[in-house]
DOLO-351739 format. One record per residue (C-alpha): y, x, z; residue number from 1. Coordinates in steps of 0.02 Angstrom, whole numbers, plus 50000, padded with zeros to 5 digits. Layout:
! DOLO-351739
y_x_z_num
Y_X_Z_NUM
...
***
This chain:
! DOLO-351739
y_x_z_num
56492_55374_56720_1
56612_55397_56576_2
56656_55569_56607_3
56474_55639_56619_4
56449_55712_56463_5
56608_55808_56475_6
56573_55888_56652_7
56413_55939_56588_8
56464_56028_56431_9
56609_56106_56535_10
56496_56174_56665_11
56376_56239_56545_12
56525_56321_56457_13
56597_56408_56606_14
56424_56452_56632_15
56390_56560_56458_16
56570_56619_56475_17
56538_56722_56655_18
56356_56777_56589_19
56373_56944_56629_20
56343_57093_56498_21
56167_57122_56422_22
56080_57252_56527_23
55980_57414_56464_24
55795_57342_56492_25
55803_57226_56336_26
55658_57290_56230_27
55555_57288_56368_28
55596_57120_56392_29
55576_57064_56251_30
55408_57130_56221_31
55330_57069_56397_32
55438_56874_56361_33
55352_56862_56197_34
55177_56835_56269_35
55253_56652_56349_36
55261_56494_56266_37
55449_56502_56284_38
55547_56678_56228_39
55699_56632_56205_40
55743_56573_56366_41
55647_56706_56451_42
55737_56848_56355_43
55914_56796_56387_44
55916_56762_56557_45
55819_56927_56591_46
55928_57024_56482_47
56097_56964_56534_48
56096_56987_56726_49
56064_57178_56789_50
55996_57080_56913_51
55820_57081_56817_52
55853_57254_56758_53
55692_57325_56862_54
55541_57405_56801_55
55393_57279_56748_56
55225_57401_56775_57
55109_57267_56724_58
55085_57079_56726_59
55089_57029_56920_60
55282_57115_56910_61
55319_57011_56770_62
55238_56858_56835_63
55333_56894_56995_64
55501_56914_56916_65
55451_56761_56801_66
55450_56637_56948_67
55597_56700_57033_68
55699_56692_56864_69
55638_56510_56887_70
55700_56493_57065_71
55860_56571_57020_72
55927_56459_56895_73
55860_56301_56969_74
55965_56333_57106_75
56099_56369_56997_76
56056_56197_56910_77
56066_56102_57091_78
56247_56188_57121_79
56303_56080_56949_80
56205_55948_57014_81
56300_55931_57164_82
56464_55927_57050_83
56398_55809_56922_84
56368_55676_57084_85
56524_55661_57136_86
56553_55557_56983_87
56429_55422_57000_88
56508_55243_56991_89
56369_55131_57004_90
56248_55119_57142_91
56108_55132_57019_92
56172_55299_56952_93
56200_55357_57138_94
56016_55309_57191_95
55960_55399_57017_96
56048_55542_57065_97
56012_55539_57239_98
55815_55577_57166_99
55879_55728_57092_100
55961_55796_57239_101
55779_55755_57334_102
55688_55828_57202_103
55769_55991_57167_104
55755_56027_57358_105
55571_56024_57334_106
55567_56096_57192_107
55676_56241_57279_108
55549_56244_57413_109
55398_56251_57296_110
55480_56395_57211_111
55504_56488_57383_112
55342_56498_57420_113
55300_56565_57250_114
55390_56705_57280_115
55388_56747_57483_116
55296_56883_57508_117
55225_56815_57647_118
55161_56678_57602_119
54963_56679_57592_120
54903_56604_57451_121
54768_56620_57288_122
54834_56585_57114_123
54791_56423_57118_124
54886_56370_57264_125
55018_56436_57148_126
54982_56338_57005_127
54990_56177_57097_128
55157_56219_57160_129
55240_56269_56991_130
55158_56116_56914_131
55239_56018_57070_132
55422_56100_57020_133
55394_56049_56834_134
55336_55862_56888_135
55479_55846_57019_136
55617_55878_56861_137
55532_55779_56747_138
55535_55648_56889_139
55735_55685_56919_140
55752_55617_56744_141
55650_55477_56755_142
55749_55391_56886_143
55880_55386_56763_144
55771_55331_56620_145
55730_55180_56767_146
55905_55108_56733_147
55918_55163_56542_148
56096_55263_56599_149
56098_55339_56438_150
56226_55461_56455_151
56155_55547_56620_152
55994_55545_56522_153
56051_55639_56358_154
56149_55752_56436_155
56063_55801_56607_156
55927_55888_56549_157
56038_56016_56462_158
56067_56087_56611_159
55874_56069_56674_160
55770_56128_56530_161
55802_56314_56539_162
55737_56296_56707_163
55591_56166_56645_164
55552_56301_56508_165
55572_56448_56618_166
55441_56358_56731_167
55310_56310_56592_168
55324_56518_56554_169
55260_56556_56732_170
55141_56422_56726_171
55079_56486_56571_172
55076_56666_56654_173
54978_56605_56821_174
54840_56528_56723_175
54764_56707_56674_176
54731_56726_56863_177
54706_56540_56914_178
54550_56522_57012_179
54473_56369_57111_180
54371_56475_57240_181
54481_56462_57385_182
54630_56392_57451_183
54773_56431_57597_184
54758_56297_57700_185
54874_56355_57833_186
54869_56147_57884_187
54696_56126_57920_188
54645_56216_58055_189
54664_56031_58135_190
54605_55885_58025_191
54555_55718_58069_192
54510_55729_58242_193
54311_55729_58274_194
54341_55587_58405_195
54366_55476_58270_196
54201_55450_58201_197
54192_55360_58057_198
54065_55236_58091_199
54229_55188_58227_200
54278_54989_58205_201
54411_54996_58335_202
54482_55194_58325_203
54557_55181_58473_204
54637_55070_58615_205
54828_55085_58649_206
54794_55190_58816_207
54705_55312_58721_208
54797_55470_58760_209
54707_55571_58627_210
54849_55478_58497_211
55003_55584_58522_212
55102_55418_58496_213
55072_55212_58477_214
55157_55106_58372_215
55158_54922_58416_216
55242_54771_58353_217
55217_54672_58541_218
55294_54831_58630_219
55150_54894_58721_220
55152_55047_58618_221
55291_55198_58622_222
55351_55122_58473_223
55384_54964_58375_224
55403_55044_58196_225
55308_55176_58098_226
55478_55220_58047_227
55515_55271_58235_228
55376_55349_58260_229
55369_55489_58093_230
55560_55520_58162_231
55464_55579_58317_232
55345_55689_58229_233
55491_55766_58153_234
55569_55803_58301_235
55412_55899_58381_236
55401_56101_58413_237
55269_56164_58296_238
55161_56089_58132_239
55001_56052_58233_240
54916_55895_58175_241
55009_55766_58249_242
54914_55581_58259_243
55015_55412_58256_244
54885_55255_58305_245
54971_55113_58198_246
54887_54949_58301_247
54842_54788_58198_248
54997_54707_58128_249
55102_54686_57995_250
55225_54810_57998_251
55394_54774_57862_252
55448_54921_57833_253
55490_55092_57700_254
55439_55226_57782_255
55470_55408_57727_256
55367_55570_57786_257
55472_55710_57711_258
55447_55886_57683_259
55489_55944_57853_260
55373_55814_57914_261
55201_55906_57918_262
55021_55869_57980_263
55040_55683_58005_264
54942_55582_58033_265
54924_55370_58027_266
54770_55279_58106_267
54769_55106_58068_268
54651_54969_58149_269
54578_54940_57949_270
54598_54873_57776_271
54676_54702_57801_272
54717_54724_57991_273
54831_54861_57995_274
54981_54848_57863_275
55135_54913_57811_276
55238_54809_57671_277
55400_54823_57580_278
55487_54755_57421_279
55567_54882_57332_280
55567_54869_57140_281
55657_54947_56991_282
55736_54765_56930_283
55771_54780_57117_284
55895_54905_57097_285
55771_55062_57163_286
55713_55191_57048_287
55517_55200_57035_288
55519_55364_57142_289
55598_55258_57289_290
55512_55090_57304_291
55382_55153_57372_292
55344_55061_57534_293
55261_55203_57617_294
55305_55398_57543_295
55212_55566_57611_296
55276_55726_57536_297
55257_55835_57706_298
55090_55922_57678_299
54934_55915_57756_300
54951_55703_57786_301
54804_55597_57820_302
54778_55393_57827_303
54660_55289_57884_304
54631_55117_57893_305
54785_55060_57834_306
54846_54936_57693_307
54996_54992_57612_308
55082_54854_57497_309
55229_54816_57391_310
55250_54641_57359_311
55380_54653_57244_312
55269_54546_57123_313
55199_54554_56948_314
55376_54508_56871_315
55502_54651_56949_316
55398_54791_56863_317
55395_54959_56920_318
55350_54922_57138_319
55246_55075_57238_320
55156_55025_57377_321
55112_55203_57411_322
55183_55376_57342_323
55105_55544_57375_324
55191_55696_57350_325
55084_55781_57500_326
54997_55948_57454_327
54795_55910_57532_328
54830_55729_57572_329
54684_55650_57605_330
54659_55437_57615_331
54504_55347_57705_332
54474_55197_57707_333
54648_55126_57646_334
54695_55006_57526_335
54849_54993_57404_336
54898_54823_57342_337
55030_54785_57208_338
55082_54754_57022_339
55138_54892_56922_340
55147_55054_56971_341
55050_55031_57139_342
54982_55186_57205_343
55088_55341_57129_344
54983_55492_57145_345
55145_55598_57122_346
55117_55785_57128_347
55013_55923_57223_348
54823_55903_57296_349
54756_55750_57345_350
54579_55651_57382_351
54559_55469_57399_352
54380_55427_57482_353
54317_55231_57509_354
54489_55161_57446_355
54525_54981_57359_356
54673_54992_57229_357
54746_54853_57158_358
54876_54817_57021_359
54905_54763_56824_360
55003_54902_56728_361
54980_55092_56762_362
54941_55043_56927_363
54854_55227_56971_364
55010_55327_56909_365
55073_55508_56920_366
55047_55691_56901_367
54921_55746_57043_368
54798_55849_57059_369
54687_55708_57123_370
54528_55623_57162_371
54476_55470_57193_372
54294_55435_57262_373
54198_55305_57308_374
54350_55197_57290_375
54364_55024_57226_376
54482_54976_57079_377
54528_54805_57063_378
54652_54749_56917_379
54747_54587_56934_380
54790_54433_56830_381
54929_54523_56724_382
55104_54403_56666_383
55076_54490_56519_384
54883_54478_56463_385
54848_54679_56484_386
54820_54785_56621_387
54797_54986_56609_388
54737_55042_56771_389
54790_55242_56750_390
54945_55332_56654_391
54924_55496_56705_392
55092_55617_56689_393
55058_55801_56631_394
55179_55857_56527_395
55128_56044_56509_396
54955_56115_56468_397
54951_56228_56593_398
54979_56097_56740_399
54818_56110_56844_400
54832_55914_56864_401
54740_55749_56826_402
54680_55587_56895_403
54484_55603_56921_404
54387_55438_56955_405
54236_55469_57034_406
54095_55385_57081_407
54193_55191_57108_408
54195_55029_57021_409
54310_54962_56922_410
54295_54768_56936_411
54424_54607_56912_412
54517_54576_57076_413
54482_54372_57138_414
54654_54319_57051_415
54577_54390_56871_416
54395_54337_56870_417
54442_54161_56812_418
54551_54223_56675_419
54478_54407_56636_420
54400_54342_56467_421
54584_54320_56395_422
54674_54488_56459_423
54652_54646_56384_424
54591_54808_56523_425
54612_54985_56495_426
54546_55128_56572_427
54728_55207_56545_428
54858_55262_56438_429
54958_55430_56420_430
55139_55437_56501_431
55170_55603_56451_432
55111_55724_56303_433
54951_55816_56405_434
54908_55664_56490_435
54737_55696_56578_436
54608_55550_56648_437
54412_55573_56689_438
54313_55426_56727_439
54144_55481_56779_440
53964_55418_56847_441
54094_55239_56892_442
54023_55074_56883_443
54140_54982_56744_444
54137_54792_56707_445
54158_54680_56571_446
54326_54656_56593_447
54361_54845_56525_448
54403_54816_56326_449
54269_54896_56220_450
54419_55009_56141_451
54431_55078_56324_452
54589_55165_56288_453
54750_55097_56234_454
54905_55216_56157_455
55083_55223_56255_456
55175_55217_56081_457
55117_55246_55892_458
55024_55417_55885_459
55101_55513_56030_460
55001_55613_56136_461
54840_55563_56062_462
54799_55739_56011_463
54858_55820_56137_464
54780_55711_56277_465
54611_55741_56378_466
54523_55575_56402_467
54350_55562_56456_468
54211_55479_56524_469
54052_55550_56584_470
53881_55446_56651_471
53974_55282_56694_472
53856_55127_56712_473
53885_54941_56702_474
53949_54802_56536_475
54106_54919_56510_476
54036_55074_56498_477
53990_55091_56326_478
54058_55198_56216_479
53988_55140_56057_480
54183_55080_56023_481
54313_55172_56107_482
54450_55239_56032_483
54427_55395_55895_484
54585_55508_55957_485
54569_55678_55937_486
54618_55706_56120_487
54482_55575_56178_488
54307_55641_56217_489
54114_55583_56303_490
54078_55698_56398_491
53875_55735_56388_492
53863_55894_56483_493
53836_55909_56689_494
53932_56096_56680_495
54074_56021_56574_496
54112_55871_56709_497
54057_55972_56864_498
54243_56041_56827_499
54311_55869_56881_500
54210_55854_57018_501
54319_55891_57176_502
54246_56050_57212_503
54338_56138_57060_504
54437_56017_57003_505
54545_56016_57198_506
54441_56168_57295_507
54372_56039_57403_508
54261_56151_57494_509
54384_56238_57552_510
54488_56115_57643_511
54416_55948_57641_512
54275_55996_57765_513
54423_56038_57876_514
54478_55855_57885_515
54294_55794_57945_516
54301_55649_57799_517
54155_55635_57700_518
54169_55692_57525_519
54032_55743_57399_520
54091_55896_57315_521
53990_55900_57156_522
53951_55793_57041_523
***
């Protein structure tokens, strides 16, 4: 992609050159912009575009106009994005830039519902949106970073950090009215149906008509592929909750439930039984955003009883058995088996209840808003002597995200227990500058390294991270040694964790009871 850098400066050139004359508003702009973490950007797009030359009575109209100031020029940085495709050579710069085109759509459609009127939502169902379009551009880069295409890299985000910064402003601006008492949860008014109880061993027999569809790899279903059968549910009138019984087998496959693709979802015969694997990896030739074997991003989806896998193995690094990009996902009774990168807890709300999770480096990855209870955590025999089970992704302050570990157990995985005395295991590491990771009232065992904590590179992000751990039990649970970062903290009050519990942390209450899974809301 030789010609890259050039088509980038030119477009953002031609862009400065047809900015139109600065409009009459400017003091007042400059005044309300100079309460955000970023003024610079905020005052010039504001000020030269009579588009924005409106009256701001107070700070909802400036929030307002904030977000759709975001919206506007992420479109107009998905217009240049288009342009800047067309030159791709390789097929790793195509399938990096092919992420991009994904992600901006959602990040478009995030943005939308920011700003439509009609939407019906509570600050914080705002918050987790902008924090979604933030994560989605910092993921448009990564896929680049993936294949170390260095010129794509540099000169990309030129074009996407006005609209990264003009984003972190209206997160910034959001917070003031952020609250975790409610939620619109417009998808819930059919969870997981109350015919499946969960003390159910068999969920439910292929003549069942209470499954809108079957899949089955002998034929006696409506459909041989899970693939097959999420094309259905896209094809349906309406977004009512739409169940696919996935019947014991092993099912080789990538299957994607997109944004369109809403209120699904898969019932599996159990861990172990019911299974859906694929191979993707980054040394593969995917980017970590697309190996995933199985990816949800229409909201509202639900699993159970299903094993999702990547088998990629411990030696073609980055390999995700499962990615989540679903706002109120919810997963029972699943498990997620890989290497690195295994289960990538991507963006928006999610809970995890009664899960196993298994993998070697960052294998718990992402930048959710999520929680995962009751849930077994099982680290493999690593090729290179250390696992780090989390590496959580903030990259803003204001991001209402996190990976919560809840009430689980951490514990060696059958493949490690011979050799766990000679590999190093951390409870994490931070990805990105705000990193955020709670371990708390979790069983931890010997095999976690008395440092607990281990650093991404040098000093970065240790000051700014949140790491903490509050009432965990067993041999690795003592603090007596962890690490002494600034950002790094043992947590001794009830109130102070109660705000990772997923009652505040992801406004349980006020959705999960819709999708009849058990969940304990406090701590």
């Amino acid at each position: 992609m030789a010609t890259t850098k050039f088509l980038v400066l030119s477009f953002l050139l031609s862009f400065l050159s047809a900015s139109p004359a600065i409009s009459a508003s400017s003091s007042a702009v400059k005044s309300w912009c100079s309460q955000t973490p970023h003024p610079k950007p905020c005052e010039y797009f504001l000020t030269h575009n009579p588009k924005y030359n409106v009256s701001i009575n107070g700070k909802p109209d400036f929030l307002r106009l904030s977000a759709q100031l975001a919206l506007d020029r992420c479109m107009h940085a998905q217009s240049g994005l288009y342009h800047l495709g067309q030159n791709c050579r390789s097929g790793r710069e195509r399938a990096a830039w092919a992420d991009c085109v994904d992600l901006y759509e959602e990040t478009i459609h995030a943005l939308n519902k920011t700003v439509d009127p009609s939407t019906k939502c509570t600050a914080t169902d705002v918050q987790t949106w902008l924090s979604t379009a933030l994560t989605n551009l910092d993921t448009c880069i990564a896929g680049f970073a993936d294949f170390g295409i260095s010129d794509y890299y540099t000169n990309f985000p030129i074009m996407s950090n006005n609209v990264s910064l003009l984003l972190s402003n209206t997160l910034a601006l959001n917070k003031g009215v952020s609250n975790n008492s409610s939620s619109s949860v417009n998808g819930y008014k059919e969870g997981f149906p109350r015919w499946v109880r969960p003390g159910d061993r068999k969920l439910l027999q292929s003549s069942n008509p209470r499954a809108n569809v079957v899949v089955a790899l002998d034929g006696s279903g409506n459909f041989r592929t899970v693939a097959a059968a999420v094309a259905a549910a896209g094809r349906r009138s309406g977004n009512g909750r739409y169940v696919i019984y996935v019947k014991a087998g092993t099912y080789r496959e990538n299957v994607e439930i997109g944004k369109g693709v809403r209120n699904v979802m898969l019932l599996g015969d159990g861990i172990g039984r019911t299974i859906i694997t694929g191979s993707r990896s980054v040394d593969g030739g995917s980017t970590t955003f697309k190996s995933a074997t199985v990816a949800a991003v229409g909201d509202g989806f639900i699993a159970r009883g299903i094993t999702f896998r990547n088998t990629a193995g411990a030696r073609n690094h980055q390999a995700v058995a499962l990615r989540s990009g679903s706002d109120l996902s919810v997963f029972y009774q699943c498990s997620f088996e890989g290497y690195q990168d295994t289960l990538y807890v991507h963006s928006q709300r999610q809970f995890y209840r009664n899960c196993d999770i298994y993998g070697t480096v960052d294998f718990i990855f992402g930048n959710a808003a999520v929680v995962l209870q009751n849930c077994n955590i099982y680290p493999r025999d690593p090729p290179n002597r250390t696992n780090t089970i989390t590496a959580q992704g903030r990259t803003d302050p204001n991001q209402n995200t996190g990976i919560i570990i809840h009430n689980s157990r951490v514990t060696a995985a059958p493949d490690l227990r011979p050799v766990q005395g000679s590999v190093r295991t951390y409870l994490g590491r931070p990805w990105k500058e705000y990193s955020r990771t709670v371990f708390m009232k979790t069983s931890l065992d010997s095999l976690i390294n008395a440092a607990g904590w281990m650093p991404w590179s040098g000093s970065f992000a240790l000051n700014t991270l949140y790491y903490a751990e509050y009432a965990n039990t067993g041999p690795g649970s003592s603090t007596a040694n962890r690490v002494n970062w600034r950002g790094y903290r043992v947590i001794t009050s009830a109130s102070v964790a109660a705000q990772f519990a997923p009652g505040r942390f992801i406004a349980a209450n006020s959705w999960l009871p819709a999708t009849n899974v058990p969940f304990t809301s406090g701590l």
